[in-house]
C-alpha positions, -999 to +999 in steps of 0.1 A: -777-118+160-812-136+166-814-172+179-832-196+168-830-222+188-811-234+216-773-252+209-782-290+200-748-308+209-734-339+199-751-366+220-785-351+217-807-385+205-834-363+189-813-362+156-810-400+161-850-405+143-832-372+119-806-399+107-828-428+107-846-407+075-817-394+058-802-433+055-834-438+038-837-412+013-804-420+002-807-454+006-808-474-033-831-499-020-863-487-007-865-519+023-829-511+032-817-477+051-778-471+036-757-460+070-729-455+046-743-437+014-723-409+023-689-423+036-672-423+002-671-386+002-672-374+040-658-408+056-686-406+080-719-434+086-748-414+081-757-411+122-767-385+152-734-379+161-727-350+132-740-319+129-753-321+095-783-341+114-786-314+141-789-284+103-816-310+094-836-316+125-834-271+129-846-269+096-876-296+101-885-281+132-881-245+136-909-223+119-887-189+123-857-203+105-881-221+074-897-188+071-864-171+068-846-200+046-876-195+022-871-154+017-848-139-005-838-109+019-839-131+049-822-160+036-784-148+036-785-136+066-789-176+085-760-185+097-752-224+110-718-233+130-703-256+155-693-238+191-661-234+180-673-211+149-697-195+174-668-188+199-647-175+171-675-150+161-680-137+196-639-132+204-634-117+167-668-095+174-679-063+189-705-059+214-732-030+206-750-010+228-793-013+241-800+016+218-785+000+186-802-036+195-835-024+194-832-010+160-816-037+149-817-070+164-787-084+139-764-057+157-763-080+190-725-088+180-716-075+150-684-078+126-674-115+139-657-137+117-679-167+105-649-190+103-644-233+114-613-253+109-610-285+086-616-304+118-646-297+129-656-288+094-654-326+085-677-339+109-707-324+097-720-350+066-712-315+044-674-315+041-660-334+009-626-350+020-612-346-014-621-310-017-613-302+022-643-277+013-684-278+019-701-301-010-737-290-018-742-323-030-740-337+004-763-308+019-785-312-006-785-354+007-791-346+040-814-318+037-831-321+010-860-348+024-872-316+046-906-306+038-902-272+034-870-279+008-896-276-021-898-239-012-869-233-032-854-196-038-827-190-067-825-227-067-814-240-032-830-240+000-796-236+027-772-206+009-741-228+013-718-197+006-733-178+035-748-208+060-716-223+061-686-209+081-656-204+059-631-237+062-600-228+074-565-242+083-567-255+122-534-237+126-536-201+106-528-163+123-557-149+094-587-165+115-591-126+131-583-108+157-600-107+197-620-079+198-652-090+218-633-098+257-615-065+273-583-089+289-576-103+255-581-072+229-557-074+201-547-108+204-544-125+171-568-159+172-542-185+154-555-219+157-590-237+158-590-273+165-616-302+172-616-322+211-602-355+198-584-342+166-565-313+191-559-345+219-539-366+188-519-331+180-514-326+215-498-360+223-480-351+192-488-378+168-473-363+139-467-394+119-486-422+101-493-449+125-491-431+157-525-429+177-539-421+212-569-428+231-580-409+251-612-409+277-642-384+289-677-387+278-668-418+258-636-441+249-619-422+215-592-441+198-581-417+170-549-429+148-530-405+121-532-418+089-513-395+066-521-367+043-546-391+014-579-402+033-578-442+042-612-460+038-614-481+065-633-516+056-643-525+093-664-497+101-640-469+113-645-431+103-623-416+085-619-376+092-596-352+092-571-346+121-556-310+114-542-290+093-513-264+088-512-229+072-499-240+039-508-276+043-530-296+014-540-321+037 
């Protein structure tokens, strides 16, 4: 498909200004920005880090993707994801010829799945904890403060239904099937999984109470808490670690 803009990854600081404004249009007190306004639903500060600030700052400052979020035949076809939903959508893909590109520029890689795990789905500001599933409510918090949000079409700016990836399990055998790399044709994609959320599973902290911390870009002490969400009162996010075919939480 077409790109809009170049990937915007975690520790980008030009969202940080993004979050900055979205604490204070949710904020109940106009001399007082709310870093927490949305933590009862997503378990998340309102801050840089998540990639509901990085749909925000796109939508703000891209002039292709308003114009397109703004029509009704464009519209469906915007598409927003983490690199793991891109990833999924190029392996699960097929490639198209020159010929076919030029007539169409949406045939680039076409037939991917548009799929994300719980994981990574719940680190966006967009995924409701209770739900496991995206809340428009919470885009409509952290998007709606954009100036072009007023140019609404069949009531809603972002198409959550299409925008979105689909939330999946993190470990499920119906994500798709490798179609888009020659040495791995066939293979059935089974399991999705965030960085930290993947290093807890992986040192195998399957039960409440057990934690690692692990180190790279930054220090990341992540502990299992259970299946029900645990607020924490000393500033700690709460998110989800993974989840099993089957699995409600």
């Amino acid at each position: 498909g077409r790109l809009y803009y170049n990937a915007i990854v975690w520790d980008d600081t030009r969202t940080a200004a993004v979050a900055d404004t979205i604490m204070r249009e949710n904020s109940s007190s106009e001399k007082q920005a709310d870093k927490d306004a949305l933590r009862s639903k997503t378990g998340l500060p309102i801050a840089s880090y998540f990639a509901g600030t990085k749909v925000r700052w796109l939508i703000d400052n891209i002039p292709q993707l308003q114009q397109d979020l703004t029509s009704l035949s464009e519209r469906t076809h915007v598409r927003f994801g983490t690199i793991d939903t891109w990833l999924v959508y190029m392996l699960t893909g097929y490639e198209r010829s020159i010929a076919e590109m030029e007539t169409n520029e949406r045939l680039a890689h076409e037939a991917g799945v548009f799929k994300t795990d719980v994981s990574n789905a719940s680190r966006w500001l967009f995924m409701n904890l209770e739900t496991m599933d995206w809340d428009e409510s919470l885009v409509e918090a952290v998007c709606s403060g954009s100036p072009c949000w007023g140019n609404k079409v069949d009531g809603a700016t972002l198409p959550v239904a299409t925008a979105l990836p689909k939330i999946v399990p993190s470990s499920d055998r119906t994500i798709g099937t490798i179609h888009g790399l020659a040495c791995l044709k066939d293979v059935v994609l089974g399991s999705i999984l965030g960085d930290q959320q993947a290093a807890l599973f992986g040192q195998s902290c399957f039960q409440p109470g057990e934690a690692k911390c692990t180190y790279g870009t930054g220090l990341f002490l992540m502990m299992n808490t259970g299946e029900k969400p645990t607020t924490s009162t000393r500033g700690l996010l709460t998110t989800v670690a993974y989840q099993l075919t089957n699995q409600s939480g």
